[in-house]
Each structure stands twice: as C-alpha cells, then as structure tokens.
N, C-alpha and C positions, 0 to 999 in steps of 0.2 A: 245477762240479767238473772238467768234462771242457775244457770249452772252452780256459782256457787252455793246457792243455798239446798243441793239436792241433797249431799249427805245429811247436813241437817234435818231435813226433813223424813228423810225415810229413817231418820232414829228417832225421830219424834213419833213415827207410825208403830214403832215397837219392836224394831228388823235388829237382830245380833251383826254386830262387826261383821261377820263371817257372810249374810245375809246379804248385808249391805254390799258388801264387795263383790259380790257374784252377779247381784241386781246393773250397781254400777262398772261394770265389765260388761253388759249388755250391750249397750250405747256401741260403743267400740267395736265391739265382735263383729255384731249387726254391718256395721258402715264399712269393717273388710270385704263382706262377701258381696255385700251391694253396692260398692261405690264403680266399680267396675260396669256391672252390668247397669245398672243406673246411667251410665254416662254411653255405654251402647246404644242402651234404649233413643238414647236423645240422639244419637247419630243416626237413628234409623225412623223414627215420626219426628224428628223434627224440636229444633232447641225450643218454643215455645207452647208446645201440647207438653213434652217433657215438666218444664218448669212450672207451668202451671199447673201439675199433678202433684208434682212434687209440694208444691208449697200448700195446696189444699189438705192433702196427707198430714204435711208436718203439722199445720195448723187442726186438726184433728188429735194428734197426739197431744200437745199442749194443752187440750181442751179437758183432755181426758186425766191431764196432770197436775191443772186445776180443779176437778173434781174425785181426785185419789183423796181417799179416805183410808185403804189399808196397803197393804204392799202388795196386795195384787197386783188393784188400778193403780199403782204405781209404774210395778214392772210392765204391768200391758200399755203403757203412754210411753214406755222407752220405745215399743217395738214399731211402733210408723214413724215416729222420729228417726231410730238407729235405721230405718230401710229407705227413707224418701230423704231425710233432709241434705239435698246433694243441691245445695240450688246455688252455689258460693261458687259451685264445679262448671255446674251447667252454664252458669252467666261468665264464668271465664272462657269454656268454649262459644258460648254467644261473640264474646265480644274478639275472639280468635276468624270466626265468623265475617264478622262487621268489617275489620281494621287488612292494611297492609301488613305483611308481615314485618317490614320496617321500623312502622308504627306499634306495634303490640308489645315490646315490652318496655315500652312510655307508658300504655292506655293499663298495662295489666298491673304494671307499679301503682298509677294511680288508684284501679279498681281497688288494689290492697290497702292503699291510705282508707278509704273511707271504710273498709272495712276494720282498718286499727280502729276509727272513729270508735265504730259500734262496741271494740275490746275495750275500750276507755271507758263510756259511757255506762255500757251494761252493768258492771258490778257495782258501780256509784249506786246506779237506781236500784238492783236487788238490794244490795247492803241496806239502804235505806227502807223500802219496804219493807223488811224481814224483823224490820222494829215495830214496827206498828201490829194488830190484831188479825190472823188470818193474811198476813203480807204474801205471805209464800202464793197464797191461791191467788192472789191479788196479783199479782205479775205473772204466772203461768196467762192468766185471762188475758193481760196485757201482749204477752207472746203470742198467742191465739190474734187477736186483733187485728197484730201488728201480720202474722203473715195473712191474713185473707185481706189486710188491705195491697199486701206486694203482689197476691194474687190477684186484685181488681186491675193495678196497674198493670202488670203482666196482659192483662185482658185488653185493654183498653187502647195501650199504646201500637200504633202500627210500628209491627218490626218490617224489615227490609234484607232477612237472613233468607239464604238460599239452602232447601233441605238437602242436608248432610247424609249420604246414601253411601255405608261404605259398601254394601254387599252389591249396587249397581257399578260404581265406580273403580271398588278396587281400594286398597290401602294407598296413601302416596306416600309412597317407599324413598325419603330423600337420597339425595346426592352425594350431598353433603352430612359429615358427623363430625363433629369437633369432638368429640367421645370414642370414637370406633373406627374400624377398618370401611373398606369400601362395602357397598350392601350385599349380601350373601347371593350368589347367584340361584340357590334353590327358593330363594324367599322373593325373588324376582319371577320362578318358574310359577310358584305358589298364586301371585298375584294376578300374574296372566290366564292359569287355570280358572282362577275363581271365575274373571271376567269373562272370559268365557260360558263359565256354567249359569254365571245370573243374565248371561246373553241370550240363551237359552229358553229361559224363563221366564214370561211376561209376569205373573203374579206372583208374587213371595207374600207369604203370613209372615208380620212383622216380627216373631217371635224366631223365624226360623232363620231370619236376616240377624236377627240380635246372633242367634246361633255361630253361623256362618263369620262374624263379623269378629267375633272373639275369638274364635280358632285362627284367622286371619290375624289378629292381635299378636298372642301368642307367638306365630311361627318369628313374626316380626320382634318379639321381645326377646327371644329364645339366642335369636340370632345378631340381632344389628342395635338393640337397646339395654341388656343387661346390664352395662356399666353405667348408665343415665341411671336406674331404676336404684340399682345400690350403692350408689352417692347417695341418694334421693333420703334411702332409709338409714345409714350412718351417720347420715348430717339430720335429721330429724330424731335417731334417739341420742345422740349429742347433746343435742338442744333439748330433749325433755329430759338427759341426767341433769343437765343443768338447772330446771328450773324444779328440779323434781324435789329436791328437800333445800330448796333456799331458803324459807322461813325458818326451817328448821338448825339446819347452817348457819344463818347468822346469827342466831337468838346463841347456842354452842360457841360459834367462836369468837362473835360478837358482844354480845351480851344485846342484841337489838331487839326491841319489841316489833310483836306479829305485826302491831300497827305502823310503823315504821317502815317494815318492810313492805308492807302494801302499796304505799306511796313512792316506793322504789321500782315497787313491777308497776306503776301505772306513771311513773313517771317513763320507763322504758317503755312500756304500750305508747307512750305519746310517739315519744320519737322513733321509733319505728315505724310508724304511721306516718308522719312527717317526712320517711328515707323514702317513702312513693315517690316523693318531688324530686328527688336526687336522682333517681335513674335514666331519665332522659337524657339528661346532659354527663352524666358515667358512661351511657353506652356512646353516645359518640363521641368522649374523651379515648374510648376504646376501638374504635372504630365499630357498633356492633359486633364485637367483639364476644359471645357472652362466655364460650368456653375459657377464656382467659380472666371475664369478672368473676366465674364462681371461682375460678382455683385461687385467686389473689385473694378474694372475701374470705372462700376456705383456713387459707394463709391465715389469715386476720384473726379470726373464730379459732384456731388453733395456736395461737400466740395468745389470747386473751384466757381462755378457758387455763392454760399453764398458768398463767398470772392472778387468775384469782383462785386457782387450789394453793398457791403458795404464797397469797398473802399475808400479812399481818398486821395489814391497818385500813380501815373502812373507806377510807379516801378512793385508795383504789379498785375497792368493787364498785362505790360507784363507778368508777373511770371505765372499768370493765364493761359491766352492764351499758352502761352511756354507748359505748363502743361496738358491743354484740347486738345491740337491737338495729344498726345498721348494716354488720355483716351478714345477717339472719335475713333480715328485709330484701336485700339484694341477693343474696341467695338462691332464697326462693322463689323469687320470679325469675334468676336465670336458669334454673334448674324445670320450670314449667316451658322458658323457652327451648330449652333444648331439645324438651320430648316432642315438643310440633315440629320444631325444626325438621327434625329426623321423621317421626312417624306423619308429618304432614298433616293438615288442616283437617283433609276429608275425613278424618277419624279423629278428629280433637277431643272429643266428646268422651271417646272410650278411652285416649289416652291419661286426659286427666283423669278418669276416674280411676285407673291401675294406678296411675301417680298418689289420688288420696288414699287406694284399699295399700299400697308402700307406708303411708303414714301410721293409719290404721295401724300396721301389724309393732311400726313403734310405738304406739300410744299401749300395744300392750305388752311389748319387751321390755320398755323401759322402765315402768314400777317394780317389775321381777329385777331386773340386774342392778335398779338402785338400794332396793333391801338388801341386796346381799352385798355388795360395798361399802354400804354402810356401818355393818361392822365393824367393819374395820377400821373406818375414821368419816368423818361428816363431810371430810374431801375427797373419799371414793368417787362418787357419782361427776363431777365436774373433769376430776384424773379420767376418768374412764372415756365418759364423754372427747375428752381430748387425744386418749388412741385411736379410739373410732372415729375421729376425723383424718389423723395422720391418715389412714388408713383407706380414707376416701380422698385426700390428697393422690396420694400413690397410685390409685387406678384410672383418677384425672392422667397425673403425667404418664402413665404407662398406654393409653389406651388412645391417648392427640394422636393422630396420624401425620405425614409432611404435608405441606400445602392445602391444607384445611380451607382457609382462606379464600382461596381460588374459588374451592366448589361452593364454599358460603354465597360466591358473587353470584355461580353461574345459577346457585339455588333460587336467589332474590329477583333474577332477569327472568326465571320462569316463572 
C-alpha cells in the first residue's frame, strides 16, 4: 500500500534523484544486516516476544512516515522498518514451529497465498488514496493501524510454540541434503562442542546466545548450505532482472501503456497467490520431493524468461508471465524447504533470516546489473536473469548426491 507511492513522495518533499535513491536503498541495506540477526533473536526469546517487537517497531516507523514532512523524517521512518520489519520471516518460522515437517510446505504455500493477497490488494488501495488530499499520509496511518492491530492479535491469541533455543540445543545438523554432500564432519565436531559449552552454563544473556548461535550458523552454511543459499540468490536476482524494467520493456517493444502493464503484474500477483493451493498436491505428485520441484520449476523459469526476451508479440508475455508466477511461487517455498530441511527446525528462525539478508543483497544487485544491460537492449535484464538461472540449474544437478531419498525418509522418521 505504501511502497508504491514512496518515490513520489520523497520528490514531492524536495529530495534530488541522487537523494532519493540513496534514501531508497536504505530499506534494503538495513533488512541485509538485520534479517539474519532478527530471525536469531527469535530463535533465542522466542517466536512470539520476537514478533510482537517486531511489529510494534514497524508500526512505529510508519507512524513516523505518516508524519514526515522533510526528508529527514522520512529517512528516519525507513530505519525501524528496514531493522524490525522481519514478521513475514518470523511467522514462517512460527508456523515451521507449529506443523510436521510433512506438512509445511502445504501450510507455507498457503501462508504465501494470503500473502499474494495482501501484494494484490495493497497497491489497489495506495493507488487510490494517493488521489485524494494528503493520501500518502493517510495510508502510512493506515499501515500503522494495521500493524498494532497484528500486534494485539499476536497478544492475544494463545500460541502453543515451543522456544526455539539453538545455543541450549545445538543446530540440527540434517541427514539428509537433496543439495549437498553428506554433513561435514567438523561442523558435527563444532555442534557437539557447542553443546557441551552451553551444558556448561546455566545462565546465557540472550545477546550472547544470539552470538554463539550465528557463528554456529555460519560454520553450518560455510560447510553443508552454500549451494541452497546461492540458488536462493541467482533465482531471486533472475526474478528481479525480470520484473526490474517490465513497464519499461513493454511500453519500447510493445508500445503498451504503464497502465496496462499494471494490470498485468496484478494479474500475475493473483495467480501466484493462487499457485499456494497447487503445492500440496505438486509435492505428493512428487513424492515430497522438493529438490526435484525447484530444479523442474527452475527448468520452467529458465525456458520462459528465454521466450519472453525473444518475443515479438504480446500474446506470449502474457503466456510468459501467466507461467513464471507459478514457477516463482513454487520456487520459493521449496527453496525455504530445503534450508529447514538441512539446517533443521531448531534454528529455523535464523535460517530464514540468512535466506531473506540472500534476497536483500538481490534487491540490491539487481538495479546495478539491470542499468547496465540495459544499454544494450530493453532485453538485457530478462537475457541476464536467464544465465543466472542456468547457472543455479547447474549447481542444483552438480551438488544432488545418490540416494537422497533414502535419507529424506530416514530425516522424516526422526
């Protein structure tokens, strides 16, 4: 609701292009370095002190974005939003939490629909407000609102989560990698050290378990998750070369108005929202399967993205886009299964959050690499986007081990 209309708005406050894009690079920066440590923190007090911090914060910053008058309080309302608002993260480790692991990437597809919901709806209502007098402020208040009221519910509702303690318990180092070799045997040395040291210790300062928990992280990504993490960020700036000048793209080789094209990304927002409902019955088409749904989706997203830089009739971007907003959907939730999969439950918290500060560092490679493609032709960034998946193809099949499978069952019996 808010986001589209921020550029606008901080040019209405007086901000040089040059201003504005430093301001708006904030956002981004911010939720690299915090989304990590943000989603420790919740592994260590717990997913619901977590989230209901988070969401008073964010609700704090919006308030503060409602009452920007120059581009100060502007940029000072990006800075509790770009550090707290991780609550999208936090509630898919809640519900990683809550579910079997069977169950979770049904429950997590779902979580994603209702969250396309909200990517449908939002821009409807900004757009709309942003016509009226003072709109902009008028929906910041409204974003304020809206989280202290997910904050009351947060409050309110009895959760049934058990805290999430990596520095008592240890990482759960899976078994099983549909991604990688078998788990490092120093990162197994690593995990039983720790356990020991927090055996040790009856009292930890939370700050110093957030510590301990990340460096624990680490030895684990270093070793037995690097190829989950850089799928993760090849197939996410893919996906933002692609969406990164499509207005611009088609109005060039189209001749289609911006308006037009709007109704195109909100017609794909639908149905990518909609592909929540398809994963249930894809993964046991696949047998839980998920290493073999991204590489086929991958497949898919890399056969489409080819087909619409070398189209030349509008028929088929739609067809395209129709098509990429289900590969994308599925995607992404098997790509968050696989990081539980492997780094285990009792750290879900922190793993998604490495998984969003991986997005993060797309959201800001990708506007640098699409300028500069763009030169060259208006189908740079799409072309580009589509090596860099080959390319996260290639580490999929180079890095499957034999009999995967196997350990997936003996992973699911524990």
């Amino acid at each position: 609701m808010v986001v589209p209309l921020l550029s606008l708005h901080v040019k209405s406050l007086g901000a040089s292009p040059t201003v504005a894009g430093i301001v708006g690079s904030t956002y981004g920066i911010l939720q690299l370095f915090s989304s990590t440590l943000v989603g420790c923190w919740s592994d260590v007090v717990g997913r619901r002190s977590s989230l209901l911090m988070c969401l008073l914060l964010s609700a704090l910053g919006y308030l503060i974005l409602g009452a920007s008058t120059n581009v100060f309080l502007f940029a000072l309302a990006r800075v509790p939003v770009g550090l707290f608002k991780h609550t999208l993260s936090i509630s898919r480790a809640l519900l990683s939490d809550l579910v079997v692991e069977k169950e979770r990437p049904l429950v997590i597809g779902r979580f994603n629909t209702a969250s396309g919901v909200g990517f449908i709806l939002g821009p409807a209502v900004g757009g709309y407000l942003t016509e009226l007098d003072g709109g902009f402020y008028v929906a910041s208040l409204i974003c304020f609102s809206v989280f202290l009221l997910n904050a009351g519910l947060v409050w309110l509702f009895p959760w049934g989560e058990e805290r999430c303690n990596t520095t008592k318990t240890g990482l759960q180092l899976g078994e099983s990698h549909p991604l990688s070799r078998e788990t490092d045997d120093r990162v197994q040395d690593a995990a039983t050290a720790h356990e020991a040291t927090a055996a040790r210790k009856s009292l930890w300062h939370p700050w110093t378990e957030v510590t301990l928990a990340l460096r624990n992280i680490k030895t684990l990504i270093l070793s037995d998750m690097w190829d989950i993490f850089s799928v993760r960020l090849l197939m996410a700036v893919a996906i933002m070369l692609y969406y990164s000048n499509f207005i611009l793209a088609l109005e060039e080789r189209f001749g289609v108005k911006p308006k037009t094209t709007g109704y195109l990304i909100s017609y794909s927002s639908a149905l990518g929202a909609l592909a929540g409902f398809a994963v249930g019955p894809i993964m046991r088409l696949y047998k839980h399967d998920s290493h073999r749904i991204l590489l086929h989706s991958s497949l898919l997203t890399l056969a489409l993205l080819l087909l619409y830089s070398t189209t030349r009739t509008m028929g088929v971007v739609v067809f395209c886009s129709t098509l990429l907003s289900f590969s994308t959907a599925l995607g992404r939730t098997c790509i968050t299964e696989l990081q539980l999969t492997v780094g285990g439950t009792q750290a879900c918290g922190t793993l998604i959050g490495v998984g969003q500060s991986v997005t993060a560092v797309g959201r800001i490679v990708a506007p640098l690499l699409s300028g500069v493609v763009q030169e060259v032709s208006p189908c740079g960034p799409p072309g580009l986007g589509a090596a860099l998946v080959l390319v996260a193809i290639l580490i999929m099949s180079l890095r499957k081990p034999p009999g995967s499978g196997d350990r997936r069952e003996r992973s699911k019996c524990e």
